[in-house]
N, C-alpha and C positions, 0 to 999 in steps of 0.2 A: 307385741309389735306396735310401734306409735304410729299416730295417726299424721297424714301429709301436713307438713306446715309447723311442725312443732321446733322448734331450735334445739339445733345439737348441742350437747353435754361434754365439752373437753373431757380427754380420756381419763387426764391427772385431776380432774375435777369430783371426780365421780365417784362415792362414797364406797368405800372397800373392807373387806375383812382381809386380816392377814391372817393365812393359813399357814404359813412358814417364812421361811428367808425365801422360798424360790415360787412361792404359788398363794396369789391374792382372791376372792371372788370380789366379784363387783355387780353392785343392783343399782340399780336406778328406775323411776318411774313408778307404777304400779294401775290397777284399775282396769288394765285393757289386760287384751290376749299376752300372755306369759312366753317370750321367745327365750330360747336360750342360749349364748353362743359360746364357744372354748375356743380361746385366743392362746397363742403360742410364739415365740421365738424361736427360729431354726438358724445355727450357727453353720455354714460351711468354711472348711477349710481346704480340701481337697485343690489342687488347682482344676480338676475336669468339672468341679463342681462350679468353679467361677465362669469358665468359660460358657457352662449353661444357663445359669446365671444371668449374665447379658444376652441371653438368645430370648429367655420367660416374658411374657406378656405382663403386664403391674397385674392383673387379677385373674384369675385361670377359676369358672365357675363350672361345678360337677355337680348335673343333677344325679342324687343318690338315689332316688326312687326309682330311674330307668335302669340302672348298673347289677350287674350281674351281680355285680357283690354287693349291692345296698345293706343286704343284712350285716355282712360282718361290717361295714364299716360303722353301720348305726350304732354295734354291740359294742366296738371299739373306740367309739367317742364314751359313750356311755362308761364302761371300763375305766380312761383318764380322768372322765370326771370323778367318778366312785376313788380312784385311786389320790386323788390330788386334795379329797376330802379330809380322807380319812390316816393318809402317807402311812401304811404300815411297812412292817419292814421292808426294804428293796425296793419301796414304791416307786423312787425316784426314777430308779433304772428299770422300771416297767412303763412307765410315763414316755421316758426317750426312747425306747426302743418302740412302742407302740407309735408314738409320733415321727419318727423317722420311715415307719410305713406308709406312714398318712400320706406323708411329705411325697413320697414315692411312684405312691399311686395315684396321688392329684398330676405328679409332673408327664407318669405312663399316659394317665387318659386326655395331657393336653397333646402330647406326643403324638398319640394311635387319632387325634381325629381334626387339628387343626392343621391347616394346609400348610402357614408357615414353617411348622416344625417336619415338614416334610423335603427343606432343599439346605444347603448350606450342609454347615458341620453335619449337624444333626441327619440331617439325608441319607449324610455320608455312609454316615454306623447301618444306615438300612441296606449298603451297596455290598454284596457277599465278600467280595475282595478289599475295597479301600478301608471298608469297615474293619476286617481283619488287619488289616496295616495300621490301620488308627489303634485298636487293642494291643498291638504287639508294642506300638513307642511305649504308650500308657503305662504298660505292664514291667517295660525291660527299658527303664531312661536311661541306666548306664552304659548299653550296650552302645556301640559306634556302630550307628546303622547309616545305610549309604541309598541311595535308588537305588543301587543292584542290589544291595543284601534285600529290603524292602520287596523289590519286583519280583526275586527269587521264592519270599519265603510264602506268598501270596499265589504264584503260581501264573504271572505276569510276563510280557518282556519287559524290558525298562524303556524303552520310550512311552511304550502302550500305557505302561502303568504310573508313569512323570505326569502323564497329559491329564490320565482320567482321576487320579488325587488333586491336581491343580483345580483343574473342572467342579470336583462336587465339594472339596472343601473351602475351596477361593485362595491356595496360596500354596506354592510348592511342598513337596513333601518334607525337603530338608528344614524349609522354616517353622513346621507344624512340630518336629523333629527338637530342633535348637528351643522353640518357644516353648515345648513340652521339659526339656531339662531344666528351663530356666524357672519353671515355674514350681517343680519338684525340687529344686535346691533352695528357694523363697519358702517353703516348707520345712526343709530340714533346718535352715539357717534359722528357724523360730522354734524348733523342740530340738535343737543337739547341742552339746558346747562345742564339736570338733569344730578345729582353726579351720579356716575358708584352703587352705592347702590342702585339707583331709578333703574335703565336701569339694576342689574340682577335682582329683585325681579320680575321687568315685564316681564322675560325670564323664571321664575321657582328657579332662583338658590337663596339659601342662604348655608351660608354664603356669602359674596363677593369676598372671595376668591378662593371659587369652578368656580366662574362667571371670574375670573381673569386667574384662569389656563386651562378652556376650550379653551378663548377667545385666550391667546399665542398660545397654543398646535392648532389652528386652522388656523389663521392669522398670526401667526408669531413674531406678538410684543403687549403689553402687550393693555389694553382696553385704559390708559392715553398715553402712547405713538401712538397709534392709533388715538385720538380725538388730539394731539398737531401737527400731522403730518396733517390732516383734515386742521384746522385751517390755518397752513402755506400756504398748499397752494392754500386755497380758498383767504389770505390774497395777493397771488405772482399774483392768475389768473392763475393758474396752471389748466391745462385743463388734467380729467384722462377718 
């Protein structure tokens, strides 16, 4: 750990060993107390993923020594480094699936104790009923759900159950509904080849043109310029 006052070391500055194409170590300093830290990339692509995403604070800090699970996640740091050292077989896919724990469980314990993440969307998921209406779009974008189907399969009436989704998520259920398709066909349009005809019909919409002006009015640019921007930068290695 360096002492107060000392100038920071640009990240790309900073003398490295290459342990492979996908894991670098990097030293700098020396002399003082030896810290250590494991730095990581986490890609989402999920659209529930983005939407929480914009909800996260820039730094979410977990003390591990008060946490029930401080041991395993101490074993489990130590484990990625050990594994990113040495990359024996399958390393790679022991690395991501341990680091998408990590990821997991830093986002569980901003969730369980910071106030914000207690109203809005996120609140939502904590309400027995909206929660479960929020699960069911998630789960089933294809279906043509309506407020009655919705109120019905939650165990609502439907004005009761219009008011208290509007309420805890901030925007009608249909729009939560349409913005949930729109954002699972911004998905499939970047890992399928089916023609945009195939991908609205599996959404509900015909003609394809109704499926074209949800998709803008939602996303911003149209469902083919959506899949040729995909394309690019999965072609660059464009990490989003």
């Amino acid at each position: 750990m360096s002492e107060a006052g000392i100038p920071a070391t640009a990240l790309f500055d900073t003398p490295r060993e290459l342990v492979s194409d996908r894991y670098e170590i990097l030293r700098l300093g020396g002399g003082g107390a030896p810290t250590t830290a494991i730095c990581g990339v986490v890609r989402f692509d999920h659209p529930a993923a983005h939407q929480l995403l914009r909800l996260l604070p820039t730094v979410i800090t977990i003390d591990v020594w008060r946490m029930p699970e401080a041991e395993w996640l101490q074993s489990t740091l130590r484990f990625i480094a050990a594994e990113a050292q040495e990359l024996r077989a399958g390393g790679e896919t022991v690395i991501t699936r341990l680091a998408d724990i990590l990821v997991i469980q830093a986002i569980r314990y901003w969730i369980a104790r910071d106030p914000a993440a207690q109203t809005g969307w996120l609140g939502a998921l904590h309400d027995v009923r909206i929660g479960r209406a929020i699960a069911l779009i998630q789960r089933e974008p294809t279906r043509h759900w309506t407020v009655a189907s919705l109120a019905r399969a939650v165990g609502m009436s439907r004005s009761a159950f219009a008011a208290r989704f509007t309420e805890l998520v901030g925007e009608p259920a249909m729009h939560y509904a349409t913005r949930w398709k729109m954002h699972t066909a911004e998905m499939w349009l970047a890992g399928s080849p089916a023609p945009l005809s195939e991908l609205a019909k599996r959404l509900g919409y015909q003609p394809e043109g109704a499926f074209s002006r949800a998709f803008k009015r939602v996303v911003g640019v149209s469902p083919g310029a959506a899949r040729r921007r995909a394309h690019a930068a999965a072609a660059s290695g464009e990490e989003t």
